[in-house]
VOPA-809561 format. One record per residue (C-alpha): residue number from 1; residue in one letter; chain; x, y, z. Coordinates in Angstrom, 3 decimals. Layout:
(site NUM,"A","A",(X,Y,Z)),
...
//
This chain:
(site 1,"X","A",(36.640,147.098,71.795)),
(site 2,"X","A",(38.782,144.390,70.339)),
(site 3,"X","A",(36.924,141.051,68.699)),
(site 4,"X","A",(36.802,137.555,69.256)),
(site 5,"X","A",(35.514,134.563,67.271)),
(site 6,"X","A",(34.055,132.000,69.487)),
(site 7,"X","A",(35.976,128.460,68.216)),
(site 8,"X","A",(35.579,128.191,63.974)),
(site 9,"X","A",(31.852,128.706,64.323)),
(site 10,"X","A",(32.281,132.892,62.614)),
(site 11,"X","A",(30.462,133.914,65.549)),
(site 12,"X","A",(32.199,137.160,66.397)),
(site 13,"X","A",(31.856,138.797,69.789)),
(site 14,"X","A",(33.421,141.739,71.775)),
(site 15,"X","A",(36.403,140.557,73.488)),
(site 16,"X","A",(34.389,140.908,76.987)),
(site 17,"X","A",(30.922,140.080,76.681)),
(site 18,"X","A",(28.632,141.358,80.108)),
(site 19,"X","A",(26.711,138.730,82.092)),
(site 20,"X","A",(23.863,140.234,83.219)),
(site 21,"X","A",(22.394,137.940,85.812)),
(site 22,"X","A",(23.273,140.406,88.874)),
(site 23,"X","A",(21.242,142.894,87.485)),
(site 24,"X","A",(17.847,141.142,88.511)),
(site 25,"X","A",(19.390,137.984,90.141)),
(site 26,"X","A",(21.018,136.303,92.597)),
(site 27,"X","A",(22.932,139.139,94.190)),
(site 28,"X","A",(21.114,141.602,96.937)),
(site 29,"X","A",(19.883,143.772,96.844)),
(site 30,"X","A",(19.352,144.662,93.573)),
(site 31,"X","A",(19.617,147.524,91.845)),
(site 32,"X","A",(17.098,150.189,89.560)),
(site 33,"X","A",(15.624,148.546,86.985)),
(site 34,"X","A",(16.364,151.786,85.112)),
(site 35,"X","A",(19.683,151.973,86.182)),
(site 36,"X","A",(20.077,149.015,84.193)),
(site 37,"X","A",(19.099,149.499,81.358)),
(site 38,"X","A",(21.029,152.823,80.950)),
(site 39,"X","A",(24.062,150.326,82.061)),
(site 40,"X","A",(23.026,147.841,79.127)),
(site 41,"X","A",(22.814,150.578,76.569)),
(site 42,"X","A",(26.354,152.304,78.045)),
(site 43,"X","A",(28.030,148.460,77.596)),
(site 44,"X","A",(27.027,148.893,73.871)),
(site 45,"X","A",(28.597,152.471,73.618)),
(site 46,"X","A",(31.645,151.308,74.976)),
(site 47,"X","A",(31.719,148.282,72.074)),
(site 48,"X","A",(30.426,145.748,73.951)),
(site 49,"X","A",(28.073,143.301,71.719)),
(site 50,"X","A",(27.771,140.099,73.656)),
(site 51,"X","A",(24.931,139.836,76.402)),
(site 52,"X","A",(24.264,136.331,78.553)),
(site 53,"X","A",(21.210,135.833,80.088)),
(site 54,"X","A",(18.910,133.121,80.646)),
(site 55,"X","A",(15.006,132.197,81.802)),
(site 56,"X","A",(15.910,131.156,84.901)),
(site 57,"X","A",(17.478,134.634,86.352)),
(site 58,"X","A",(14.814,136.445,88.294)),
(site 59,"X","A",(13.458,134.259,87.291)),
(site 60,"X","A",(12.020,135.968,83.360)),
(site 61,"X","A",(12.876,139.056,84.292)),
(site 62,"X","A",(16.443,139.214,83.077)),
(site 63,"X","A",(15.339,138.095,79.753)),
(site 64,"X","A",(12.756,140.838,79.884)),
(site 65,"X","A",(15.171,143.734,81.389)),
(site 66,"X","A",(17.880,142.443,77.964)),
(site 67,"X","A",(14.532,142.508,75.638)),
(site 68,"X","A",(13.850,146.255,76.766)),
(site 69,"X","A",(16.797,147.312,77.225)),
(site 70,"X","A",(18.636,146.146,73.734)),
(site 71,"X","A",(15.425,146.381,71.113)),
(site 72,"X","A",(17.077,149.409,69.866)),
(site 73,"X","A",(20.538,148.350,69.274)),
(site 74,"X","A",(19.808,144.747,68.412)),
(site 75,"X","A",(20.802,144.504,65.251)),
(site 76,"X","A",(24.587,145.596,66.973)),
(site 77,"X","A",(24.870,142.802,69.487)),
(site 78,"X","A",(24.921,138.828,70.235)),
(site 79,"X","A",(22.345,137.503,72.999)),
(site 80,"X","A",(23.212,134.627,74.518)),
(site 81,"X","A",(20.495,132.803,77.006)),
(site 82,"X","A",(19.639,129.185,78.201)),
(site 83,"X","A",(17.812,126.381,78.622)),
(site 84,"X","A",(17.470,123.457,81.022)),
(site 85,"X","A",(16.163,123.761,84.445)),
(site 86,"X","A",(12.822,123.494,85.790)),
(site 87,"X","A",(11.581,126.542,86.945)),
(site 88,"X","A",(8.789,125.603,89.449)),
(site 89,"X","A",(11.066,122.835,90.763)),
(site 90,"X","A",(14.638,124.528,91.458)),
(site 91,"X","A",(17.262,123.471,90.755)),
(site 92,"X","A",(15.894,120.601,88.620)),
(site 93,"X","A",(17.043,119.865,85.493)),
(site 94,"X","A",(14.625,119.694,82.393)),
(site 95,"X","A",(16.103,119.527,78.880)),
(site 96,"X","A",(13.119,117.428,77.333)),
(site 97,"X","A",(13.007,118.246,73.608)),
(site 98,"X","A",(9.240,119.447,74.471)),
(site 99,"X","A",(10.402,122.093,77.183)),
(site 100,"X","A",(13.555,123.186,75.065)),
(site 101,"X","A",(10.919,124.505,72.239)),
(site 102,"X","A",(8.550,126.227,74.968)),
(site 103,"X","A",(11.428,127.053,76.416)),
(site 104,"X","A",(12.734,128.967,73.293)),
(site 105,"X","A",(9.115,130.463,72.623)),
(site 106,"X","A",(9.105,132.163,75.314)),
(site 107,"X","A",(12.461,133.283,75.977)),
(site 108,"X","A",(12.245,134.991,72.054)),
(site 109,"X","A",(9.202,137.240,73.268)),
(site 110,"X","A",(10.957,138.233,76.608)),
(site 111,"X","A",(13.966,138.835,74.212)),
(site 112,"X","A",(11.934,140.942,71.677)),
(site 113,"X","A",(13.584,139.042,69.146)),
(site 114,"X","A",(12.956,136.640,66.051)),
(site 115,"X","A",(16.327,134.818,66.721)),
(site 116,"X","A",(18.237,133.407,69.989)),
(site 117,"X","A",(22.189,134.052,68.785)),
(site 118,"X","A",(23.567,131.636,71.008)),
(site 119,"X","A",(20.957,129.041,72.923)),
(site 120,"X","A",(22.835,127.026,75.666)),
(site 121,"X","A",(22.031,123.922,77.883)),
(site 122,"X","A",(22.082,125.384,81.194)),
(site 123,"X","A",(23.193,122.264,82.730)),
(site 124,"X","A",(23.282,118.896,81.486)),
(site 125,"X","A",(20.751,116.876,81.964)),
(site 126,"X","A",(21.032,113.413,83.066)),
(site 127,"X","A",(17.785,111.868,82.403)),
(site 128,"X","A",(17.467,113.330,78.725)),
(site 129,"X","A",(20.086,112.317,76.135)),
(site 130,"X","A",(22.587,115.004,75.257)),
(site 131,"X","A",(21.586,113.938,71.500)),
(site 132,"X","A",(17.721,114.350,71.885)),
(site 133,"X","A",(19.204,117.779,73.600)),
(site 134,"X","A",(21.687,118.786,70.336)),
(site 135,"X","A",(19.010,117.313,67.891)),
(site 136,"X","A",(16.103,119.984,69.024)),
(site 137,"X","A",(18.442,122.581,68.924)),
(site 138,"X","A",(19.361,121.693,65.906)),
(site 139,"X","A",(15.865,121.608,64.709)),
(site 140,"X","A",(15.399,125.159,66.158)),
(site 141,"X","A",(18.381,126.169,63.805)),
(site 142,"X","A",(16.841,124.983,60.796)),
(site 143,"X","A",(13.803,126.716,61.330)),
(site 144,"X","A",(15.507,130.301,62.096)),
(site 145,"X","A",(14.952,130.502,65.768)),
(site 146,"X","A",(18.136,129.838,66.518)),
(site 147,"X","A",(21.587,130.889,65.559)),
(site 148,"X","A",(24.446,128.828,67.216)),
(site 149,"X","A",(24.267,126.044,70.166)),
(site 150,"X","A",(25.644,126.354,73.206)),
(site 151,"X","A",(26.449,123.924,76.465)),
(site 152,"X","A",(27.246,124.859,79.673)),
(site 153,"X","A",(29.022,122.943,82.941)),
(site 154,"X","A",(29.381,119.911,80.576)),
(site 155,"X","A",(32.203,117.484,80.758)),
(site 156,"X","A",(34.584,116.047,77.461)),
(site 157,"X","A",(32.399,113.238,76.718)),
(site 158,"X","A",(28.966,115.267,76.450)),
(site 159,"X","A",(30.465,117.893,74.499)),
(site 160,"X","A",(31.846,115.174,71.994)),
(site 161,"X","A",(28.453,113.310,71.834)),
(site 162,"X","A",(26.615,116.624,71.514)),
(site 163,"X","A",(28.771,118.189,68.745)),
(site 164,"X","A",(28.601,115.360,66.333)),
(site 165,"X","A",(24.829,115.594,66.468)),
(site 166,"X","A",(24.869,119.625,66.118)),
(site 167,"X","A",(28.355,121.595,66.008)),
(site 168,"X","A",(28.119,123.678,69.531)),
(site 169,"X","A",(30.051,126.833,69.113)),
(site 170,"X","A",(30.771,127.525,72.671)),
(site 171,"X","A",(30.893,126.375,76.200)),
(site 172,"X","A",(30.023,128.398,79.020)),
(site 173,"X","A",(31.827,127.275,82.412)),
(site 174,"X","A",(32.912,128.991,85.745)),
(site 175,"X","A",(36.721,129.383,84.574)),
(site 176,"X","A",(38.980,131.611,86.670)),
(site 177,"X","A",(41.969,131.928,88.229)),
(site 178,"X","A",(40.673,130.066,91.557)),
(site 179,"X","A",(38.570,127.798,89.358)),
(site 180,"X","A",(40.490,125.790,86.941)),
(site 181,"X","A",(38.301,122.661,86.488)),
(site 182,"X","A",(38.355,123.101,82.750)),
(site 183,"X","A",(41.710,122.774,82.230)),
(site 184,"X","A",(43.366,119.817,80.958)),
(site 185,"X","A",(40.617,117.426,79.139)),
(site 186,"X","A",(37.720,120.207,78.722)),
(site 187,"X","A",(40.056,122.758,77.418)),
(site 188,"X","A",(41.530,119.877,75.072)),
(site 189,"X","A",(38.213,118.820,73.548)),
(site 190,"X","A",(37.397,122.385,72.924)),
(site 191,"X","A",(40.379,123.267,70.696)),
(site 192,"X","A",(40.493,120.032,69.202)),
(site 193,"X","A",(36.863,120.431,68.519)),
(site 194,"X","A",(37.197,124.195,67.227)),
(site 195,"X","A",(34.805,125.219,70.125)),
(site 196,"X","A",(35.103,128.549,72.064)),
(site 197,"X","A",(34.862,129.316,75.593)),
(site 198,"X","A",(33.268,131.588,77.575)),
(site 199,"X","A",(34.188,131.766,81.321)),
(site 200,"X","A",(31.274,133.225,83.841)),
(site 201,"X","A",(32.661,134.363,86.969)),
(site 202,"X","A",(35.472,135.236,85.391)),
(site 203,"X","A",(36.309,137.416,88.892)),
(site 204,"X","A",(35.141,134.622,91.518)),
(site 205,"X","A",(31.805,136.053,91.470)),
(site 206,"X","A",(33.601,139.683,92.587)),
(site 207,"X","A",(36.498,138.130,95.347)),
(site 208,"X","A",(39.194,138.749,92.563)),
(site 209,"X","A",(38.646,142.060,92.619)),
(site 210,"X","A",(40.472,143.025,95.745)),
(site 211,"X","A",(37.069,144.509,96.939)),
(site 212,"X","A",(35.801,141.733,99.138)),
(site 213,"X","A",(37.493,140.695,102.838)),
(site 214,"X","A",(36.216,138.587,105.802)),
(site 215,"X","A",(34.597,141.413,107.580)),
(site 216,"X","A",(32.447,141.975,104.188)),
(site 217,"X","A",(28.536,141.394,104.669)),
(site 218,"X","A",(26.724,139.491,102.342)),
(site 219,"X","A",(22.426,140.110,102.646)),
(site 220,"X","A",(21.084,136.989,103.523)),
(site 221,"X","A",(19.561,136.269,100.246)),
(site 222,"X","A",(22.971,136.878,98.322)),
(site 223,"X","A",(23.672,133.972,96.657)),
(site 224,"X","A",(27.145,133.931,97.753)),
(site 225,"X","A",(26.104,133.669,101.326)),
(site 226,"X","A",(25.434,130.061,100.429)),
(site 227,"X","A",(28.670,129.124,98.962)),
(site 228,"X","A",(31.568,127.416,101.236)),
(site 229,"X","A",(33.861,129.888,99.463)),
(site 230,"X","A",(32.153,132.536,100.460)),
(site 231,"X","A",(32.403,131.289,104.592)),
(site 232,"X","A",(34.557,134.916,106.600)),
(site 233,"X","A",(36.910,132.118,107.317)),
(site 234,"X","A",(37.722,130.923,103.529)),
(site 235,"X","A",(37.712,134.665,102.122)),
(site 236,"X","A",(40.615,135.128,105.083)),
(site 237,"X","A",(42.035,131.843,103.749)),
(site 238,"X","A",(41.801,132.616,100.301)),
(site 239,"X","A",(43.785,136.147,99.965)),
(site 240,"X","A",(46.584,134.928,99.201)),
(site 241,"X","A",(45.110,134.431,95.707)),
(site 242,"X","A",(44.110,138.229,95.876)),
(site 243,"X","A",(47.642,139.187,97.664)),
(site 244,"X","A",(49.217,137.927,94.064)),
(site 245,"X","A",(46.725,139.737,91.711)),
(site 246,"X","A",(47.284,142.835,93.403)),
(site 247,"X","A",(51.159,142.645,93.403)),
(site 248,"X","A",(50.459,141.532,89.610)),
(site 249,"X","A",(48.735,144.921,89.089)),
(site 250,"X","A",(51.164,147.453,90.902)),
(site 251,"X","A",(53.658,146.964,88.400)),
(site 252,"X","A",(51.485,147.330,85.210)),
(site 253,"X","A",(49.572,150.061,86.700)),
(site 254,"X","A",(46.401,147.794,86.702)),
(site 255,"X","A",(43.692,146.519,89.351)),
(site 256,"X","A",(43.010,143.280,90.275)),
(site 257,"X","A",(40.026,142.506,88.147)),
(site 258,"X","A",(42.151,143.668,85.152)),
(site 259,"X","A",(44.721,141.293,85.615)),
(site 260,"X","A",(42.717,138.639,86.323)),
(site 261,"X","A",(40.692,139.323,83.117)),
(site 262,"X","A",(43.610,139.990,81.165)),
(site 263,"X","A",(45.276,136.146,82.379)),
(site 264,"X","A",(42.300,134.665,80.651)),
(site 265,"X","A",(42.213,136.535,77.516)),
(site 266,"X","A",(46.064,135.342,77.248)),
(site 267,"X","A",(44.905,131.806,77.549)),
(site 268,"X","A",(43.752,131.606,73.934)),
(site 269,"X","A",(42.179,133.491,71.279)),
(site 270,"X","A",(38.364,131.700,71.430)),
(site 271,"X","A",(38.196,132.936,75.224)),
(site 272,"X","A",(35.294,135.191,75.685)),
(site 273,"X","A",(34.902,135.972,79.198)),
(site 274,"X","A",(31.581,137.827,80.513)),
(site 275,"X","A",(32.218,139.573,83.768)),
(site 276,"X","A",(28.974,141.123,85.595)),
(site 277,"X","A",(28.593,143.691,87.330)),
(site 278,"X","A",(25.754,146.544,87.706)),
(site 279,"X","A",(28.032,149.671,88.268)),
(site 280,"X","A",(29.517,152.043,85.164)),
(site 281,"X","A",(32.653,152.441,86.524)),
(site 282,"X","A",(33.442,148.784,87.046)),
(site 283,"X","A",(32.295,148.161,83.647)),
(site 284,"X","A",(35.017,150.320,82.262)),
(site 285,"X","A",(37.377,149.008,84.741)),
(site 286,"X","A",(36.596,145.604,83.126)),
(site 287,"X","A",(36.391,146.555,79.718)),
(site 288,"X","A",(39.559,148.033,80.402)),
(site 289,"X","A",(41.603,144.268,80.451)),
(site 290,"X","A",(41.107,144.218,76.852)),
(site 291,"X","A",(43.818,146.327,76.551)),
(site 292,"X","A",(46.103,145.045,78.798)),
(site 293,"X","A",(49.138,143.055,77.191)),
(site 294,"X","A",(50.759,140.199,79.383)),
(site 295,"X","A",(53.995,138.576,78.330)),
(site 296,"X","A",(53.564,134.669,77.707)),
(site 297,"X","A",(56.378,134.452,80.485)),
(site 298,"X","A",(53.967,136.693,82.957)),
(site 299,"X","A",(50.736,134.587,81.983)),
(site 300,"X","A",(52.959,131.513,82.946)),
(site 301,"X","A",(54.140,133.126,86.283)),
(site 302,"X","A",(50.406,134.321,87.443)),
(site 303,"X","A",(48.909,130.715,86.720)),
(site 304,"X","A",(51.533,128.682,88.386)),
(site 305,"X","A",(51.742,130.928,91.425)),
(site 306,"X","A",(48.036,130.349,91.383)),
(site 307,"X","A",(48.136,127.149,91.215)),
(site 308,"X","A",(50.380,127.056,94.222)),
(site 309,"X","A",(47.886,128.294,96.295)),
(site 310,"X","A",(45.052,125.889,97.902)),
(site 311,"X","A",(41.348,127.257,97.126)),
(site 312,"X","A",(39.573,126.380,100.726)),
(site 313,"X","A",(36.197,125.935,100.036)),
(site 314,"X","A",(33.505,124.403,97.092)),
(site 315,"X","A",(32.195,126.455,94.669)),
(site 316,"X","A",(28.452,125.460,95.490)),
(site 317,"X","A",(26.518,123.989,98.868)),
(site 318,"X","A",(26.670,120.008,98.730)),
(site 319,"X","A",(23.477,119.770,98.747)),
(site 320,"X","A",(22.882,122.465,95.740)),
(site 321,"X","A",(25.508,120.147,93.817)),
(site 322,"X","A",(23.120,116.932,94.555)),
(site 323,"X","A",(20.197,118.616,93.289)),
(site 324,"X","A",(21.539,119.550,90.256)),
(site 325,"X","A",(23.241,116.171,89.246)),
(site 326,"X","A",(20.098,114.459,90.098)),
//
């Protein structure tokens, strides 16, 4: 597996890191517990040494599942996992310099670890400072519980205010070829700012793969089943994105997935994507992107063709959107 730095921060990382949130989160139903961890320890045979997690998926028990699952092997691999909303309240925000540290605590015993590698704001909080947020962090640094801060969904102007209190080394937002949001001033900040990127849902939480169509059922508890872009009527809508991956991939003997994971890698060299998924052969079929070379004139063609095609339908519920600005 090929390596990354995230930004000028020397954190090095596989060039595909695995998000791990499916594997006890979000998406239903959900599979062995042991299956997973055989998974985990199969993504670190295969080179892969950058895990995201956070408190909040399960909730605890994907830190736990990572903590088991990587104790052998951690001295091989990056953990990444977050901070930032309130728990017994969801989705409510709660970055209070207080929680962060109890916060931290806990997610380092789940974690089976003396040091978070990457500790990210989940979301951004408005009614706590981004400052008071990068200061406690930084304070968690200097006492060796922490390697390297991390935001998450944050806009230009937070990352700016945050990084002059603490240098963050990477931002983690939804980035994919039907969600684009953090190009242009994001993207800008970032490279000015020698800050790395790591895209989640780097496959449109698994449409890009070719795998999904409007007759697909989604369990009532799949988080998907909530989104607007998720609705039978916007998948139908929305194949024309999948119509162009797949003609991307029959001439470079590719799948979808691959092509859509290798168009990100092509954006720059500090882009870390972390594709989930809790099956072995899509996990080589992923891993597999790293390895796939597009020409700059090919990246240019697949994003503006892209771009050429209207997204129908929000990435989140309205009213899941209100509760987390609130």
């Amino acid at each position: 597996m090929k390596k990354r730095t995230l930004g000028r921060s020397g954190l090095e990382v596989s060039a595909l890191g695995l998000g791990c949130m499916g594997m006890s989160h979000a998406y239903f139903p959900l599979p062995d517990r042991q299956q997973m961890i055989a998974l985990l320890r199969t993504a670190v045979d295969r080179g892969v040494t950058f895990f995201d997690t956070a408190e909040v998926y399960g909730p605890y028990t994907n830190e736990e599942l990572l903590g088991e699952a990587l104790a052998p092997v951690r001295d091989r691999v990056v953990i990444a996992t977050k901070f930032g909303f309130r728990i017994e309240a969801m989705p409510g925000m709660d970055s209070r310099p207080e929680r962060i540290r109890s916060v931290c605590d806990a997610s380092l015993k789940r974690l089976r670890t003396e040091v978070i590698d990457l500790f990210y704001q989940h979301r951004p909080d408005p009614a706590v400072p981004i400052e008071d947020v990068a200061g406690t962090v930084r304070d968690l640094i200097a006492e060796g519980k922490v390697r390297h801060f991390g935001l998450s969904e944050a806009g230009a102007e937070t990352i700016r205010r945050a990084h002059a209190v603490q240098p963050v080394t990477a931002l983690q937002s939804e980035y994919s070829l039907w969600t684009r949001d953090v190009e242009g001033p994001v993207l800008d900040t970032l490279d000015e700012l020698g800050i790395g990127l790591v895209p989640f849902s780097p496959l449109g939480r698994g449409y890009l793969t070719g795998k999904m169509d409007p007759s697909t059922t989604l369990e009532s508890n799949d988080f998907r089943a909530t989104l607007p872009r998720f609705t039978a009527q916007a998948r139908e809508a929305n194949q024309a994105l999948v119509d162009l991956l797949q003609s991307t991939a029959a001439g470079k003997g590719a799948t979808p997935a691959q092509i859509a994971l290798a168009w990100l890698l092509a954006q720059r060299p500090g882009i870390v994507p972390i594709p989930g998924t809790t099956k072995a052969a899509r996990l080589d079929e992923n891993l597999a992107a790293a390895d796939i070379e597009l020409t700059p004139a090919e990246v240019a063609d697949i994003g503006a063709a892209a771009a050429r095609i209207p997204v129908v339908g929000g990435r989140y519920s309205e009213t899941y959107q209100r509760m987390v600005s609130r």
